[in-house]
C-alpha angles and dihedrals in degrees: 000000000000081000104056089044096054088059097047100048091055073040092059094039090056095042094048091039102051080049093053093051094048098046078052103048088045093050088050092047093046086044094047081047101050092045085048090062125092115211111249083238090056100047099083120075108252112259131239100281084191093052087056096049102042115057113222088250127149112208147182097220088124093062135069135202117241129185116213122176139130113078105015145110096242118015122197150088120312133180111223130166119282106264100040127150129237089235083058099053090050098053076053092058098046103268128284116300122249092259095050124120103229105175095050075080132063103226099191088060120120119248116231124199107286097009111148112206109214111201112193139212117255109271097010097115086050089069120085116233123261110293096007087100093043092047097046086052091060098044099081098045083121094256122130120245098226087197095050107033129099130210107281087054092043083060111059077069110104113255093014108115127168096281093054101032084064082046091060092048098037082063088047106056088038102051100020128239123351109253096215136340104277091062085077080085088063084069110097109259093019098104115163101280086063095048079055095064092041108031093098097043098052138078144177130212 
């Protein structure tokens, strides 16, 4: 009975150890294989973040279009860099013409997308617009603008005294301007045989 124990305990060593070492050598070689792996995500080399994010498109978004015409050699739109100057467009458009008034325009000023840059005649700003001087020959022909004058105007009129004077100005600033004349008898206490009296001596504008 001793004999047959002694052979199967050295039995059982070798048996669990052989299993041992080879439990041990399988779990190196799957680990080595695993580290020597390279996840599939991880294979390819990683791409050019900036070339995704920026398109290969070539744009203008530096420049700007400016109009110059007027008095100068070559009117028309340029494109110039953001920033210019006038003096530098209109070095672009040939320089100003003799007749050119150069100092109606600040030249060091800077041009911004869309901008026209009028050059005038000599003499050309000095000139009212059409209407303005007829209109500045007539102002003084002693009538009373009804849509401008205050009280103490209102009342050089004959029969306008102070009362009715602010009437006159109360309806105006409540209804706007009078269209014509006529329209002061809207005022309450102006009935017609007032307008009589007045109307030669009143205007609107």
């Amino acid at each position: 009975m001793s004999f047959r124990f002694f052979y199967f305990i050295p039995l059982c060593l070798i048996l669990c150890g052989c299993g041992s070492s080879s439990a041990d050598e399988l779990s190196l070689e799957e680990a080595e294989s695993i580290c020597s792996e390279k996840p599939e995500s991880l294979s390819e080399e990683p791409s050019d973040i900036s070339s995704e994010v920026k398109p290969d498109v070539q744009t203008d978004s530096g420049n700007i279009y400016v109009y110059a015409c007027g008095k100068v050699k070559t009117p028309g739109v340029y494109m110039v860099p953001a920033g210019s100057r006038i003096f530098e467009v209109l070095a672009l458009a040939g320089g100003p013409l003799d007749e050119a008034d150069i100092s109606a325009v600040n030249q060091a000023e800077i041009c911004y997308d869309g901008e026209m840059i009028y050059i005038p005649a000599e003499g050309e700003l000095d000139d009212p617009p059409e209407g303005i001087a007829d209109a500045d020959e007539k102002a003084d022909d002693g009538r009373i603008n009804i849509n401008t004058a205050d009280s103490a105007e209102l009342q050089q009129l004959k029969g306008i005294g102070a009362s009715r004077a602010e009437d006159i100005i109360s309806y105006r600033e409540n209804n706007g301007n009078f269209p014509d004349p006529e329209s002061i008898m809207k005022v309450p206490g102006i009935k017609q045989g007032t307008f009589d009296k007045i109307k030669d001596r009143i205007k609107v504008s």
